[in-house]
C-alpha positions as CSV (number, residue, x, y, z in Angstrom):
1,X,-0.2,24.8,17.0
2,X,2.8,25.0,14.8
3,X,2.7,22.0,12.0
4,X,-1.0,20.4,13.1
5,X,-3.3,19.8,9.9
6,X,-6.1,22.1,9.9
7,X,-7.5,21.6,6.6
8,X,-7.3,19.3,3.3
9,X,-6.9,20.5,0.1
10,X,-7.6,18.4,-3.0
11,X,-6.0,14.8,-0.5
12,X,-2.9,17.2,0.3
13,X,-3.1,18.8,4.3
14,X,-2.1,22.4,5.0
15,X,-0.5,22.9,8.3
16,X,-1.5,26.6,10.4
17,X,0.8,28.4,8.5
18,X,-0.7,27.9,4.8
19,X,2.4,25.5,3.9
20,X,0.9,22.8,1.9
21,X,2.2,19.4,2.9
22,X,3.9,16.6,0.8
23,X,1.4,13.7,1.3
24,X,-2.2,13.4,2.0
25,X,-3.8,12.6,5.2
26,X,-4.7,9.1,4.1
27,X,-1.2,8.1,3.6
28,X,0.6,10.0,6.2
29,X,-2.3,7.9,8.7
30,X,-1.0,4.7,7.0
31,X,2.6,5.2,7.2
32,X,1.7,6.2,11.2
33,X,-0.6,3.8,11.8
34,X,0.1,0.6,9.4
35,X,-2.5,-2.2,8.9
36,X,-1.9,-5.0,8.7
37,X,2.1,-5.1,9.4
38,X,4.1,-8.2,10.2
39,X,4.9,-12.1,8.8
40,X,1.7,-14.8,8.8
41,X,3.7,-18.3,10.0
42,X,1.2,-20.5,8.1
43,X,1.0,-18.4,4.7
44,X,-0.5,-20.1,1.5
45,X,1.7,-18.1,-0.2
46,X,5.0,-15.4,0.2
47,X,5.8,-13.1,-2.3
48,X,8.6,-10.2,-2.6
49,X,9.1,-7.3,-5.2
50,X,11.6,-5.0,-5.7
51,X,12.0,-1.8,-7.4
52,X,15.5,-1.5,-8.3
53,X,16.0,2.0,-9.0
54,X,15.6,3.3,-5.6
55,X,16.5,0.0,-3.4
56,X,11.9,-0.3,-2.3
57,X,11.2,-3.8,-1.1
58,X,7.9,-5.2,-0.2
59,X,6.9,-8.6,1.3
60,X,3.6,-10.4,1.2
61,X,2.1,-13.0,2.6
62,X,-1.4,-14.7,2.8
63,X,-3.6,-17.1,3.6
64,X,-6.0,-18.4,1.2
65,X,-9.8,-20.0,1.7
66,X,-12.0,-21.1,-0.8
67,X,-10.3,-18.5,-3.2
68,X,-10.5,-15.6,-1.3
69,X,-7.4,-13.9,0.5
70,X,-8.7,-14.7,4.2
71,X,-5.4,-12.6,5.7
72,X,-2.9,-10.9,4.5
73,X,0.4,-9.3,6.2
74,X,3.2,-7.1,4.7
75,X,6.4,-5.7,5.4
76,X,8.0,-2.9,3.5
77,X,11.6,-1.6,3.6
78,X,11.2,2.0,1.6
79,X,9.9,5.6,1.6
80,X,7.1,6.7,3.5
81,X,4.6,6.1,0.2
82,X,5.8,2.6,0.2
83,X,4.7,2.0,3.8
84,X,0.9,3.5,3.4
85,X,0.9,2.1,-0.6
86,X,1.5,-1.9,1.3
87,X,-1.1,-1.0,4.1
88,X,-3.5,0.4,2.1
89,X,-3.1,-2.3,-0.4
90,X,-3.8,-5.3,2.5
91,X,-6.9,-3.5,3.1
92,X,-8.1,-3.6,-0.6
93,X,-7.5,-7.1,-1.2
94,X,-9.0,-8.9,2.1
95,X,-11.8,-11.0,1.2
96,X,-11.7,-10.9,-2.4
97,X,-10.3,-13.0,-5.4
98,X,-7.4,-13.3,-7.6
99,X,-10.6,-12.8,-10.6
100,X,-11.1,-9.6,-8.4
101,X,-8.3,-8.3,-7.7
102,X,-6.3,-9.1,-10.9
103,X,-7.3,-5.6,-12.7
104,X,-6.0,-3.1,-9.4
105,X,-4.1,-0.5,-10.5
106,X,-1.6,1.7,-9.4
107,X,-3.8,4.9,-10.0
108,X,-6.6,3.4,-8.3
109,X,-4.1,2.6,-5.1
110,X,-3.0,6.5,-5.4
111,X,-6.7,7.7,-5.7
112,X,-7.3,5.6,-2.9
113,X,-4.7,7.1,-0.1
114,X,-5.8,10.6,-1.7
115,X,-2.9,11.0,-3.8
116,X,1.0,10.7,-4.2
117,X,3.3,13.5,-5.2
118,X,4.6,12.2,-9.1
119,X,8.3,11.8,-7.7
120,X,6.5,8.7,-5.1
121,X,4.1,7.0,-7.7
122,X,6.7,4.1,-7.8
123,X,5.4,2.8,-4.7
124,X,2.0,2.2,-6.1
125,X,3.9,0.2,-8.9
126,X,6.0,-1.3,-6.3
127,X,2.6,-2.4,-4.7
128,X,0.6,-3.7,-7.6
129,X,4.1,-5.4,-8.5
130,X,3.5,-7.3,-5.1
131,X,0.5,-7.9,-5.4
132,X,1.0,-9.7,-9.4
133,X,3.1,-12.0,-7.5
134,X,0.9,-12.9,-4.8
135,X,-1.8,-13.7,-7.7
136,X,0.6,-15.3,-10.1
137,X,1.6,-17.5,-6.7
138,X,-2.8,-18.4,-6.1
139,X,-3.5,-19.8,-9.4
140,X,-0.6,-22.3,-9.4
């Protein structure tokens, strides 16, 4: 039994023992289990930010249909946040438009894995940095 989540608490998981744990469910199941990992060989467009303070990359690519992002495929070098910030960020953006997509935020990509700790909320920004790019890229 030792370390297995019983119960959430506000997004954050306490194990058996009542230790509260560093990261919420959703983004400990998205750094475990990514979506949408990997390179798409016929990309519309590539894109790469950096956060320079502590070394995060992140890597985009997609394919674009009548304006929509019809796939989309990432690949993170970073913390554990950075990892379920990219997946859960591929999710969010399938299917919809740069019009859509152009007002995502970094709180709204924390809100949406249940919460960061404040010391990780660079990976959000790192995220919504990637994700600029990838729209700046579309409307050219």
């Amino acid at each position: 039994m030792g370390g297995r989540l019983l119960v959430r608490d506000h997004g954050r998981g306490i194990d058996d023992r009542g230790k509260i744990l560093m990261y919420s469910e959703s983004v400990l199941d998205h750094f475990h289990h990514p979506r949408n990992v990997g390179e798409i060989a016929e990309a519309t467009v590539v894109v790469e930010a950096s956060n320079p303070v502590c070394g995060d990359l992140m890597k985009l690519w997609a394919t674009i249909r009548d304006g929509k992002i019809q796939s989309v495929k990432f690949k993170v070098a970073g913390c554990v946040p950075a990892v379920a910030c990219g997946s859960w960020l591929t999710e969010a953006i399938l299917g919809k438009s740069a019009a859509e997509l152009s007002a995502l935020t970094p709180g709204e990509i924390e809100a949406g894995l249940g919460g960061l700790p404040p010391a990780s909320h660079h990976a959000a920004v790192l995220a919504v940095d990637a994700l600029k790019r990838l729209l700046e890229q579309i409307r050219k």
